[in-house]
Every structure is written in structure tokens, then in C-alpha cells.
C-alpha positions in Angstrom: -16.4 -30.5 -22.5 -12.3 -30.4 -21.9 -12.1 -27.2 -23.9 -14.6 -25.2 -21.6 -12.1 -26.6 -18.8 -9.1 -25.5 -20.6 -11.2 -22.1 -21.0 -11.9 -21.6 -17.5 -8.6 -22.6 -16.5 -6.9 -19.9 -18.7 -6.3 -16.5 -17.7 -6.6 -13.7 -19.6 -4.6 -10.9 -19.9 -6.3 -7.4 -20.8 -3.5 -7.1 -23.7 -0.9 -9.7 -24.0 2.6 -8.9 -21.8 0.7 -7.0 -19.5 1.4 -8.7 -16.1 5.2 -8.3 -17.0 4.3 -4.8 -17.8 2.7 -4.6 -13.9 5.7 -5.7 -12.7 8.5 -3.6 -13.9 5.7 -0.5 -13.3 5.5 -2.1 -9.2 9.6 -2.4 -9.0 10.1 1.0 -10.3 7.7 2.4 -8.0 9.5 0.7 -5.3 12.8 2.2 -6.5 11.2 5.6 -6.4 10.0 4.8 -2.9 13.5 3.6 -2.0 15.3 6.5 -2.8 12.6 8.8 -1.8 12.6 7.5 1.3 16.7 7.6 1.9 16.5 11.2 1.1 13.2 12.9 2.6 13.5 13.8 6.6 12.5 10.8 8.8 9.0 12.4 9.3 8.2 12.9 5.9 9.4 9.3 4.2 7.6 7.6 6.7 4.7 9.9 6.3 4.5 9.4 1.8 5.6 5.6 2.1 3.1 4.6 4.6 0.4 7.0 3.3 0.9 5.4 -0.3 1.2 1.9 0.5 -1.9 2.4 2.9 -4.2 3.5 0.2 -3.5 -0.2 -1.7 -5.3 -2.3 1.1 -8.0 -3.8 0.6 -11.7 -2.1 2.0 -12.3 -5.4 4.3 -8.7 -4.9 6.1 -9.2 -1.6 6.8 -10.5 -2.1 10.1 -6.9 -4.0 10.9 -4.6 -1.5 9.4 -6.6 1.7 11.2 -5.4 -0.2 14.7 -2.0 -0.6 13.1 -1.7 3.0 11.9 -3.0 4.1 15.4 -1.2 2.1 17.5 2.2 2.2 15.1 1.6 6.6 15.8 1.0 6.2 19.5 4.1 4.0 19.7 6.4 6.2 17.5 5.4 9.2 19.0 6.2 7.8 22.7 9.4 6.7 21.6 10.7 9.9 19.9 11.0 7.5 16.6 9.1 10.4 14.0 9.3 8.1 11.2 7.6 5.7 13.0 4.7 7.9 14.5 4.5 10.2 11.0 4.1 6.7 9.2 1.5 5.7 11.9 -0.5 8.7 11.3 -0.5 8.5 7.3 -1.4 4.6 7.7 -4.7 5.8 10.0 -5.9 8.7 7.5 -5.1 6.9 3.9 -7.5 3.6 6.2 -10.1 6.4 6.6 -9.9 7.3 2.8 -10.2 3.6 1.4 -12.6 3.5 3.7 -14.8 6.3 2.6 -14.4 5.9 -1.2 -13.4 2.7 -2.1 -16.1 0.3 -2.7 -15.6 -3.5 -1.9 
């Protein structure tokens, strides 16, 4: 009886080191996003950042982040802020994607 406990209690990894292996793969893609970022136009880093990170949200938020993305490209483009408003646009069309063809 304790060891189906212990059995259900235990995760398991698909091979063995690979959540460290998820997480120097998620800083690096940060890194790349970082310095991407600092050297793309305003526009266009707001655009691939937001785009990117929009396409990692779960299909049962989408609903959330399509208002965010809206309202974020309203906002941006109102106040002259392109990174803003490009990043507001990306959010709203990669929310339309998960939406379409990710199942939850």
C-alpha cells in the first residue's frame, strides 16, 4: 500500500535531467528574446516577442489574452507607443491561432 503512494507521488521524467534540460533551453530562449528585442525597431520586437510568447497560452485563456492583445493595440496605437500597439496586434492574431489549432 505505501509504495503505490510513493508511486503516485513520484514524478517522472521522460529521460532523466530533462527538466534541467527545459530550463537552460527556456533561459536561452529568453536571452535570444532579450537581445532580439534591444536590437529590432520598436514595432517589430514588440511584434516577435508578443507574437511568440502569445502562442504559449493556454486554449482556455485565450478569451482573456484576445481582450489584452486588443485593447494593449488600441491603447498603443492611441498613444503613438508602436511597440506597444505592434505587440497588441501580434498578442490578438497568435490568440486567434491557439485558438483555431490547439486543442484543450
Amino acid at each position: 500500500m505505501a509504495e503505490a503512494k510513493d508511486a503516485r507521488k513520484k514524478r517522472k521524467e521522460p529521460f532523466p535531467g530533462a527538466y534541467y534540460l527545459a530550463g537552460a533551453i527556456t533561459i536561452a530562449l529568453m536571452l535570444l528574446f532579450l537581445a532580439l528585442g534591444a536590437s529590432l525597431p520598436p514595432g517589430v520586437a514588440g511584434f516577435l516577442v508578443a507574437f511568440v510568447l502569445g502562442l504559449t497560452v493556454s486554449p482556455k485563456y485565450v478569451p482573456f489574452f484576445l481582450v489584452a492583445g486588443v485593447f494593449s493595440a488600441v491603447m498603443g496605437f492611441l498613444g503613438r507607443e508602436p511597440q506597444v500597439a505592434w505587440g497588441g496586434v501580434a498578442l490578438a492574431l497568435s490568440q486567434l491561432l491557439v485558438k483555431r489549432f490547439v486543442k484543450d
